[in-house]
C-alpha positions as CSV (number, residue, x, y, z in Angstrom):
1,X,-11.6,-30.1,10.3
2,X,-8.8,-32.8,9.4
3,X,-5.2,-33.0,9.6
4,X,-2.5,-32.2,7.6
5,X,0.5,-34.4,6.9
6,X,2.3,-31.8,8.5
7,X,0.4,-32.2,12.0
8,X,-1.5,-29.3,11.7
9,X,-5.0,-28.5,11.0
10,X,-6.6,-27.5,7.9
11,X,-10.3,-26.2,7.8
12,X,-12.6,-26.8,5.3
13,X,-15.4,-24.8,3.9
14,X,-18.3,-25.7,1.8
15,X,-21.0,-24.1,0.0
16,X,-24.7,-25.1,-0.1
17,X,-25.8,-26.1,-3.7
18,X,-28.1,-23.7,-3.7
19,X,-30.3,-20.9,-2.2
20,X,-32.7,-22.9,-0.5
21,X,-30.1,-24.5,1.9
22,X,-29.4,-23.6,5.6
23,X,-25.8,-22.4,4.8
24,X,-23.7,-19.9,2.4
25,X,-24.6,-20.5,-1.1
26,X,-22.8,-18.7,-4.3
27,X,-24.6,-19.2,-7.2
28,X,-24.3,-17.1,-11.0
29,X,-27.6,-15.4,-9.6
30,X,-26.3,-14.4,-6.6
31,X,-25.2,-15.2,-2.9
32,X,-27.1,-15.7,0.2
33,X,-26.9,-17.4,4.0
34,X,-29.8,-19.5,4.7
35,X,-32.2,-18.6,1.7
36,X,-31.2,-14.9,2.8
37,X,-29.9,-12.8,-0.3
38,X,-26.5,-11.3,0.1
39,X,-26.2,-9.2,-2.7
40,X,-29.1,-7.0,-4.6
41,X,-29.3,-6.5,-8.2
42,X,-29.2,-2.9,-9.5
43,X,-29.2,-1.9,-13.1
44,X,-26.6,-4.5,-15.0
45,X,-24.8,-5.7,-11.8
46,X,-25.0,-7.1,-8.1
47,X,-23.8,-5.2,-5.0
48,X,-23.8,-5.9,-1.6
49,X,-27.3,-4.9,0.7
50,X,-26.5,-2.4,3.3
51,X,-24.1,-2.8,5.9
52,X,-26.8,-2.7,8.1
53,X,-28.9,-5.1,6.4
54,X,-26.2,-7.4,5.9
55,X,-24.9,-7.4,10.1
56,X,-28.8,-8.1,10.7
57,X,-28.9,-11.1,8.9
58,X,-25.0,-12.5,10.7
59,X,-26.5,-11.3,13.5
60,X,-29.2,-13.9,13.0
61,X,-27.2,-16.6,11.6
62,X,-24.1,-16.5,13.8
63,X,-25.7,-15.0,17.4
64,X,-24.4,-11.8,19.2
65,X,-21.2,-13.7,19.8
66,X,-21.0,-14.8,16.2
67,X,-18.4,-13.3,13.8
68,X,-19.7,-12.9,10.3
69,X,-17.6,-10.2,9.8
70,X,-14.9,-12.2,7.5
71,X,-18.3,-12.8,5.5
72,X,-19.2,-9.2,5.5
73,X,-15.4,-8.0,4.2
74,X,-15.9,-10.7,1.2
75,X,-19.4,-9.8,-0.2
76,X,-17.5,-6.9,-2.6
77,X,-15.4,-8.8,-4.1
78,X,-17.7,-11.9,-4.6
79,X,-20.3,-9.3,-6.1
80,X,-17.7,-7.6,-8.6
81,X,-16.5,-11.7,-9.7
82,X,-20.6,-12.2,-10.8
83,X,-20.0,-9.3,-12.8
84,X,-17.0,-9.9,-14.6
85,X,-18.9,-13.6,-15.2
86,X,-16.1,-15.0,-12.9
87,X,-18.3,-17.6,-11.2
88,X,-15.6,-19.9,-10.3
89,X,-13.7,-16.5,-8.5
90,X,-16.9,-15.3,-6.4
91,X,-17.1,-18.7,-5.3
92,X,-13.7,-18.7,-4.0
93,X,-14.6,-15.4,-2.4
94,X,-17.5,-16.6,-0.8
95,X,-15.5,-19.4,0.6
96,X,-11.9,-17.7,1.6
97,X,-10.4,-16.8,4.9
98,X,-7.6,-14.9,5.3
């Protein structure tokens, strides 16, 4: 974190370079958390895994206390970005909090 000129705080996210890093990476072929695809390639575009595949693997990353859930809401929207070709706008997605 680091502060604003206006006193308050702004947080910062990051993505790995790649799919071999520990963290959240968003790549043109995809996204995943620690080397863990996010999305799975059907037919001509990427959607998310299953719900339940996906809170297994926050599960995993952030603990039982963890909340991956912001993660989990974004995966739609960083998956429909890939396949308009919007890399730039699945990154964002991959990297926003409301």
């Amino acid at each position: 974190m680091s502060a604003t000129l206006g006193g308050g705080v702004m947080r910062r996210f990051a993505l790995c370079d790649g799919p071999d890093g520990l963290g959240l990476s968003c790549t043109p072929a995809g996204a995943s958390l620690a080397g863990a695809p996010l999305l799975r390639m059907t037919p001509g575009e990427f959607v998310p895994r299953p719900d339940f595949e996906i809170a297994s693997l926050l599960k995993a990353a952030y603990g039982a206390d963890g909340d991956g859930s912001l993660l989990h809401s974004r995966l739609g929207a960083i998956a429909q970005a890939l396949n308009n070709g919007d890399f730039a706008l699945a990154a964002i997605a991959a990297v926003w909090r409301d």
